[in-house]
N, C-alpha and C positions, 0 to 999 in steps of 0.2 A: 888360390881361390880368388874370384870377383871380388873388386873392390866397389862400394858406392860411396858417395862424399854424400856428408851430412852437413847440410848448412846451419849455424844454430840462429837464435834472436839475434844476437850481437853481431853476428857477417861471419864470425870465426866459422872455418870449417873442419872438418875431421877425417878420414878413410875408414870405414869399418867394413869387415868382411859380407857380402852379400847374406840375407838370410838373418841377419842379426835382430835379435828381438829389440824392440824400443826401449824397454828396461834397461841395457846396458848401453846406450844411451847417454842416461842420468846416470847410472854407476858411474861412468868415462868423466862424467863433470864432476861430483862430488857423493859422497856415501851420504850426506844430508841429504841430494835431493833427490839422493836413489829411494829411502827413506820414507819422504815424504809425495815420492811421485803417484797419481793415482792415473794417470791415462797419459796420453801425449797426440799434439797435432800435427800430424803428416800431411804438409802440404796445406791443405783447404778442409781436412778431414781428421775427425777426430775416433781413436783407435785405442784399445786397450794394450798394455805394457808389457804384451806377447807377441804382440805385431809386428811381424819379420819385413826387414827393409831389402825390397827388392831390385829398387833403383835410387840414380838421386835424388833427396828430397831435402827439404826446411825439415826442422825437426822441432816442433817447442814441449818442454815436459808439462804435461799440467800437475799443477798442487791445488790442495783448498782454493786459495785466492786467484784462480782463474776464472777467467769467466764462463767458462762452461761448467765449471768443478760441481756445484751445489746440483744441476741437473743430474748429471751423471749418478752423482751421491746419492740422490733419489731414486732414480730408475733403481739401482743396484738395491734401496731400499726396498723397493716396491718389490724386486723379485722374493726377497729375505721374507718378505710378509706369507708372499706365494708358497715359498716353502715351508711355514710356520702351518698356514691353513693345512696345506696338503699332508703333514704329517699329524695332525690334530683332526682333521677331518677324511680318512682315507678317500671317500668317494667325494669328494667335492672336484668339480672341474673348471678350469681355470680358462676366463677369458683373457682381457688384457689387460693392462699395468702401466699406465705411463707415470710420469714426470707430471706434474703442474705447476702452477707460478706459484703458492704455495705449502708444498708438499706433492703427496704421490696417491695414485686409487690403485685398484685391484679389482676386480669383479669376480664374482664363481657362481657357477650353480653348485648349488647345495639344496635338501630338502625339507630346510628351516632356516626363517628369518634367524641373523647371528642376534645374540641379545648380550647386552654389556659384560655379564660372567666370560662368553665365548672371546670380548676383544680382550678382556686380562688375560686370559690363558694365551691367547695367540699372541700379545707382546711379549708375555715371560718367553714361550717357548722361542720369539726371535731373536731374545738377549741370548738365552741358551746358545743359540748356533750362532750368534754373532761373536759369542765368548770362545767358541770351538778355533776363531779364525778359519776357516773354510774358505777355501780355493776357489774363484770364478774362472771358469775357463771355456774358452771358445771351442765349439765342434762344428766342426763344417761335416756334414749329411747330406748322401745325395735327395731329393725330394723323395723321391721312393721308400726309401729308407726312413726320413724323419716320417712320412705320413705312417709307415706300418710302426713307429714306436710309440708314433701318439695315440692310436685305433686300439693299438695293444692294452694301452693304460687307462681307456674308458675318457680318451678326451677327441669327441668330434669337432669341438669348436676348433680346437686347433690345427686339427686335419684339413678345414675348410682353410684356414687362416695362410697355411702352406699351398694350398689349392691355389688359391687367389691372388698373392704375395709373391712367394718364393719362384725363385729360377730351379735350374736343375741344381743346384748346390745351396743348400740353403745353410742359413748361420743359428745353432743352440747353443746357451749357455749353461752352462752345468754351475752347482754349487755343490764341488767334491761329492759328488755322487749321492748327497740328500734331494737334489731336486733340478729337475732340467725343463729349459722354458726355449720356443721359438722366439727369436730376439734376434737383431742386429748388434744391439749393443752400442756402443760398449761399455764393460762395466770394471769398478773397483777392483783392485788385484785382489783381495779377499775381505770373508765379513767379519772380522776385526777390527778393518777399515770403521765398521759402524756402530756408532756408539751413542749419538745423541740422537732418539727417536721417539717416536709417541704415536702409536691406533688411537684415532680419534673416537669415527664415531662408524656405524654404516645404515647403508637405505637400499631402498628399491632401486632397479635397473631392470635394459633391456641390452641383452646383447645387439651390437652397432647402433646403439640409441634409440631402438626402433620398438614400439608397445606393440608390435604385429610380429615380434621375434622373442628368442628366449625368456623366460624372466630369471633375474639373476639378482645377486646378493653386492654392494659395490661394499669395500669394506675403504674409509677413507682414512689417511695419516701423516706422521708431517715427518723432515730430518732435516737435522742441521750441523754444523762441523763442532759446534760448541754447547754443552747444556745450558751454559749460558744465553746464549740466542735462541734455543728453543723455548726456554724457560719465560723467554720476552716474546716471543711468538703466541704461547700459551697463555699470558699474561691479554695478549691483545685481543686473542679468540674469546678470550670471556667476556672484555667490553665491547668487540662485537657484537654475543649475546645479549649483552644488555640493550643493547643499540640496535636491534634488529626492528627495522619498518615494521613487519611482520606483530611483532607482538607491540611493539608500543603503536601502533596502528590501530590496534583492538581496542588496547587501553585507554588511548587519546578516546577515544570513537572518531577516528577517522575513515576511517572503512571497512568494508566487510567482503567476503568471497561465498560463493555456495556453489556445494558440485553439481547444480543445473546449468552454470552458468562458466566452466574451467578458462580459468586464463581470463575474465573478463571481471573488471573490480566494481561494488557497488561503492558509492562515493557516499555518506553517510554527510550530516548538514556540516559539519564542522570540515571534514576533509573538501568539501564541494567549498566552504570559503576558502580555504588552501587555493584547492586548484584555480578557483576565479582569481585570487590576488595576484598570483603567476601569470593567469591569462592576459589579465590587467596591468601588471608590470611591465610583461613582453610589448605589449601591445602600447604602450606609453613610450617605451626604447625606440620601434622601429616605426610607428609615425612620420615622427619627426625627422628618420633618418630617409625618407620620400618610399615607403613601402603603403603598398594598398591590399586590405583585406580583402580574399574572395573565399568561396567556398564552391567548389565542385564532386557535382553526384559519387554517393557509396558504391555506388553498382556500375558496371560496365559490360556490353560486348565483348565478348574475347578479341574482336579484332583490336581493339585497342591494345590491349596487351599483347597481341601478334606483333601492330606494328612497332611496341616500345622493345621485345623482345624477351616479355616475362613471360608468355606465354609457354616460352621454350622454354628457357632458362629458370623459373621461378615458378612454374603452377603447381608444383608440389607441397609450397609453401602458401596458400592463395584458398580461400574458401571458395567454392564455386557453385552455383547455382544455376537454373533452367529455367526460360521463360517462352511459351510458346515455340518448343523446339528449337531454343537457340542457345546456345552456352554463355556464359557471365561468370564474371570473375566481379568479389565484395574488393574495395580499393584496398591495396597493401602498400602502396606510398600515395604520393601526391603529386608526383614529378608527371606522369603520363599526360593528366587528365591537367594540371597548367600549359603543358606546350600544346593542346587544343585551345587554350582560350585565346594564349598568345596568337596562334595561326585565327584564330576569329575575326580579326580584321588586318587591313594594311597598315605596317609601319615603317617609318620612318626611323631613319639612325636620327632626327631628333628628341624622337620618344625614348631611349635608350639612355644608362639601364631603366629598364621595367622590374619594377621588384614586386613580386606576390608571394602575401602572406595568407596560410591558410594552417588552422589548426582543427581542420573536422577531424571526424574517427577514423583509423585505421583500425584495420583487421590482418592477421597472419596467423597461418593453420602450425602452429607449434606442438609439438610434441608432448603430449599429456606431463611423460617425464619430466621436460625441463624448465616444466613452468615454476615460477618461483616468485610468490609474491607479484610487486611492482616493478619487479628489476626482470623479468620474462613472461611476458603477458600477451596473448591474442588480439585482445583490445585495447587499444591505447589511442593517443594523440600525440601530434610532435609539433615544438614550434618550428612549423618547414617553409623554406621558403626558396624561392628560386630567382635569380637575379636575370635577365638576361641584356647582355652587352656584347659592345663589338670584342676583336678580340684587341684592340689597341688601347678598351677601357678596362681590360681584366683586373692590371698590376692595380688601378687606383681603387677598384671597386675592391679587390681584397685587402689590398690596407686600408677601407673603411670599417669592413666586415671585423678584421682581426682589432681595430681599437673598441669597436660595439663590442665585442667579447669581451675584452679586457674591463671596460666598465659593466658587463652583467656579472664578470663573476667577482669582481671589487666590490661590489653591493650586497653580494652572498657573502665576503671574507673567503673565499674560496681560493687556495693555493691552485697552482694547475702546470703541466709540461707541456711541451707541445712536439710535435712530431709531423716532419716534410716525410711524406711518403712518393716514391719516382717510380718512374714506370719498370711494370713486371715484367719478364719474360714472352708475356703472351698479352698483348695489347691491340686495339684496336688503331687506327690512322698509321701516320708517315711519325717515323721520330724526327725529322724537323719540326713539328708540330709540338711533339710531346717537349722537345729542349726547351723552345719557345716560354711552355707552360709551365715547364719546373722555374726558368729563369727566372719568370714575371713572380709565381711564386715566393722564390726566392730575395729579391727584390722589394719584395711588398713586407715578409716578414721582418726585412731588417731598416727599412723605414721608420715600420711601428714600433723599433727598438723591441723585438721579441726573440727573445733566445728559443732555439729550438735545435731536436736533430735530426740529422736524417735517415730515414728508414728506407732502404736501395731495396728496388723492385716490390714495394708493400703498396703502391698504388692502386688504383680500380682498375680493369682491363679497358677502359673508355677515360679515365685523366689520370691526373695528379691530386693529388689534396693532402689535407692539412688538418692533424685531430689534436683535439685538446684533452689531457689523462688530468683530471679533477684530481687533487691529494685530502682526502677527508680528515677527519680532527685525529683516527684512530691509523693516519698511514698509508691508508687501503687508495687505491688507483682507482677510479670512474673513467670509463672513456664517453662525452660527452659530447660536447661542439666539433663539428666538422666543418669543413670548405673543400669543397669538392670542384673541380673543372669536369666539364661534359662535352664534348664534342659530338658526340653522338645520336644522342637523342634529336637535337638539333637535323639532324642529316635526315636520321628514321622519318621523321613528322615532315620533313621538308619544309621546316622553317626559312622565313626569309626576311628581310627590313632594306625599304630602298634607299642607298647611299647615298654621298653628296654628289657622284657620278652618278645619279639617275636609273643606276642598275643593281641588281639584285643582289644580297649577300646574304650569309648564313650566321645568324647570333651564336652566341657561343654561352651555356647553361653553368649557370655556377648553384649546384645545391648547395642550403646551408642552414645549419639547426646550432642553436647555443644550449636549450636545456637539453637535447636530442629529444626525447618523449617527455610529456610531463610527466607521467608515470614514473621513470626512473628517476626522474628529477627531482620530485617528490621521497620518493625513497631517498637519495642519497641526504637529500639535506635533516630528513629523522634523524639517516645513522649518525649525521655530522654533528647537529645539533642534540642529541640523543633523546630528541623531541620536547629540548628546552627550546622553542622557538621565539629568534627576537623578537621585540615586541611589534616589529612592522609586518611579522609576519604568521604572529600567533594569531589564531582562530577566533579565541576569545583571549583577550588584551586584559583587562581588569573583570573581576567580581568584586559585590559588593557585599559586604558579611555586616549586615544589622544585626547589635549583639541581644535585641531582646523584641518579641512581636512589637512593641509600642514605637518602635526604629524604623519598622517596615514600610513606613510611608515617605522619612526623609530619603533610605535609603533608593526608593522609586523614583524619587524627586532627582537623586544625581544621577540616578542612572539615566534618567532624559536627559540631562544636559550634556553627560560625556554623549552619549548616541547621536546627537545634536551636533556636537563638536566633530564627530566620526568616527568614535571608537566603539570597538567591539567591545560590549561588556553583557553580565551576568547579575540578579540579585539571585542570591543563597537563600530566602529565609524559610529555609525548613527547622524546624523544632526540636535541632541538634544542640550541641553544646558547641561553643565556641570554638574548644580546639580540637575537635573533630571536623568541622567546614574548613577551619587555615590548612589543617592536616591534606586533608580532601582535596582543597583548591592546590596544595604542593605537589602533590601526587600526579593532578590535571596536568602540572608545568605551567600553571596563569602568571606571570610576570606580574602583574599587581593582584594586591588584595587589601582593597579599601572596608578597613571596619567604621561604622559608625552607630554611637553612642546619645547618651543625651550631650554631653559636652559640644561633639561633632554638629551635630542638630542644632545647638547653640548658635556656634562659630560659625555656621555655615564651611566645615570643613570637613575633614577625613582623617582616619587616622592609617595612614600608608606602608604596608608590608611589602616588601622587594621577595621573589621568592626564593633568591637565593642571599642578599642580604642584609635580611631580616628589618625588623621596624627601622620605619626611617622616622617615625614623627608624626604629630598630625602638619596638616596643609590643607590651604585654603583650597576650594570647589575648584578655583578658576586656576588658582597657580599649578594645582596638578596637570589640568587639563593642557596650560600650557607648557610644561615638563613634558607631558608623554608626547605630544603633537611634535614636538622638535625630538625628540628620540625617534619617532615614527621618520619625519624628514631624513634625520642622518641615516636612519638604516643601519644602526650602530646593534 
């Protein structure tokens, strides 16, 4: 019989008979890591532990602690879900199942919303066949064949799926004959493999995310190799709950939603100071850093967006509208409508960089579906701005951009990663261009002394860039700040600035956003701060709780003078009891809560609540005032 050599991790090689599944494999190394193996990578590719080795290959076993293990473990979850429904629900039909970063979904039609009774039943019944140990195992079908066994079984989605998908041979996985799904794969050697799991929760869907297609049932869930780590997984889902924008948003009054208005947030007085202090913030950072505010029209001609190239690429995403028999597109960035202002007069590479700042509205036609709160919204704003420079001023201009970032999210307490993304497969220019632009990149991040790594072929099809994953108090990833290279746009517009040689060249666009939308910005730092916001950045900074109507006049009296000073404050004196307003004001998240009495009124003082470490004392009018004002400066 054929022989193939098997290269392992280590260089050592082996001879195994052609045809040999990857299972023996790991038996050949150790009965341990036969044991513990649940897949294994052939070459570049990753394959279940039935996988017959046809020729030479690398061979690496995977276990738990690989890096692909916990996907996998999912997927094979997700399928086990599938078959829990299908056999609790006969007619329910099964869309698709994947993986997510984490845990795993499922989708069905079915002909009732599931309700909480329906997810216990459907976890018990997946311990049940998780406890059977059940066989996964791969069926190669010719297309004909898989579509007449899916048509058979009352599932069109999946007929379509094979229609669309599949070659003449396509790949199903069976779970020992309780349950067979179109899949590539590939998945755990059986479902005994799984044992630390949990059905969350489930909602609405449209089959391929589309509200003009199916409606379906998405049932969501989580696995982990350890009940331990799921247990701290479930542990953090709940203060996420807690921490949701969404309901302390309500709470705070910081904003509101109506379904006249989907995806579009009304800003309520207190979140409207939010967002001004952020606008204000921003706008104090990049000043100084030689940026100039503009703002350019909502509305557009299509041909703008013809020439930027969203027209094609993008108008499905794009609100559009008609004006005297012409077509118009509502602005969905800010990038098009800056390289017209730039092209509005002649420049000079002494005018270089030109930095423009604009933070008007945007709009994007999202998916009823996937709108969610502030964190997926139709109407938003972004702090955007575009740099443009020669290409010799790239590297300095992005190691200014990347220490500006470093001090906005220093000023939040904001942990963060960062990630070089290089060019894709399928790019736009010459790759001497694109080397060029990863180097300077490269270059510039390690200037600013920023670790970072790299993400190979995750770039835009027009540059390189560079994003910053925000780590919130509870763990959770934000993908936020970008730095982007554009060659492109630049070319489309016919951009140009006269050199020191007296002739024409082409600037080169660096998009770049730090909070990316203030919207999501705003969300993130709720969940972060779980809407205990510091005091430089809370709404309302102190209230005043006069403990008896005859109070209500001094307490007026400070309240001018903090206001005076520049702090946001509140007097209380409605005809409550005392520990009902501290209660009340806790509940708000006010950082201070100044009672004043006759003694207070006396002193000319306060007597000063921290909201979370409780009385601090009374204190004079002014020494408060100068306490919180340097709290306010540090940003602490």
């Amino acid at each position: 019989m054929d022989q193939v050599t098997v290269t392992l991790p280590d260089g050592s090689t082996r001879q195994m008979p052609m045809g040999t599944p990857v299972r023996e494999v790991a038996a050949s190394i150790s009965p341990r890591l036969a044991a513990a193996a649940l897949a294994a990578a052939v070459g570049d590719r990753v394959v279940d532990l039935t996988h017959p080795l046809e020729e030479d290959a690398s061979v690496r076993i995977i276990t738990k602690d690989g890096p692909e293990a916990l996907e996998l473990y999912r997927h094979s979850t997700a399928h086990l879900l599938a078959a829990a429904v299908t056999s609790l629900f006969p007619e329910a039909q099964c869309g698709i199942g994947p993986p997510t970063e984490d845990g795993f979904f499922y989708d069905f039609v079915v002909d009732r919303p599931f309700v909480p009774e329906d997810l216990e039943a459907i976890e018990a019944k997946m311990r049940e066949l998780a406890s059977l140990d059940l066989a996964y195992e791969r069926k190669m079908m010719s297309k004909a064949e898989a579509k007449r066994y899916f048509a058979d079984r009352g599932e069109p989605l999946k007929v379509q799926l094979i229609e669309e998908k599949g070659g003449p041979i396509v790949s199903c996985y069976t779970i020992d004959g309780v349950f067979m799904d179109f899949c590539t794969g590939p998945h755990v050697p059986s479902s005994g493999v799984l044992k630390a799991f949990r059905v969350l929760t489930s909602s609405n869907a449209y089959w391929k995310g589309d509200a003009k297609n199916q409606p379906m049932q998405r049932i969501y869930g989580t696995a982990f190799f350890t009940n331990k780590a799921l247990e701290e997984h479930l542990t953090r889902l709940e203060e996420a709950k807690k921490r949701d924008h969404r309901k302390l948003g309500r709470e705070l009054g910081l904003f509101t939603f109506h379904k006249w208005a989907p995806g579009a947030t009304f800003w309520l007085a207190h979140g409207t100071t939010l967002w001004n202090l952020l606008a204000e913030y921003m706008r104090a950072m990049l000043f100084p850093e030689g940026y100039v505010e503009i703002r350019t029209p909502l509305v557009f001609n299509k041909q703008l967006w013809e020439t930027s190239g969203h027209w094609e690429h993008y108008r499905e995403h794009m609100f559009l509208v008609e004006s005297e028999g012409e077509p118009y597109g509502l602005k969905a960035m800010n990038c098009p409508g800056h390289m017209l202002v730039f092209a509005s007069e002649v420049r000079s590479y002494r005018d270089l960089p030109i930095r423009y700042y604009d933070q008007s509205v945007l709009h994007r036609n999202e998916a009823s579906g996937v709108l969610a709160g502030l964190t997926r919204a139709r109407q938003f704003c972004q702090d955007d701005a575009h740099c443009f420079v020669t290409r010799e001023q790239i590297g300095d201009e992005v190691e200014r951009l990347l220490r500006l970032v470093q001090r906005v999210y220093a000023d939040f307490r904001l942990d963060f990663s960062v990630e070089l993304s290089t060019r894709p497969e399928t790019f736009l220019g010459d790759t001497k261009t694109w080397d060029q632009a990863e180097h300077q990149l490269e270059q510039a991040l390690e200037a600013s002394g920023q670790a970072y790594v790299v993400a190979e072929g995750q770039g835009n099809f027009y540059g390189p860039k560079i994003d910053f994953h925000v780590i919130d108090a509870i763990g959770r990833n934000w993908q936020c700040a970008t730095i982007q290279l554009d060659y492109q746009l630049p070319e489309r517009f016919q951009l140009k600035y006269i050199g020191t040689d007296n002739a024409e060249h082409r600037p080169v666009v660096i998009h770049r956003a730090i909070f990316g939308s203030f919207e999501r910005f705003i969300a993130l730092l709720i969940e972060h701060y779980a809407g205990a916001f510091p005091l430089w950045l809370a709404p309302v900074q102190t209230i005043i709780v006069p403990i008896a109507d005859r109070h209500g006049d001094y307490a007026e009296t400070v309240a001018t003078r903090l206001r005076e000073a520049g702090l946001r404050v509140e007097v209380d004196a409605r005809q409550e009891k005392m520990g009902y307003k501290i209660r009340e004001a806790q509940l708000r998240k006010i950082p201070y809560m100044l009672v004043t009495g006759d003694r207070e009124a006396a002193d000319n003082a306060v007597a000063v609540r921290h909201r979370t470490d409780g009385d601090q004392g009374a204190c004079a009018v002014d020494a408060f005032i100068a306490s919180a004002l340097a709290e306010v400066r540090r940003r602490s």
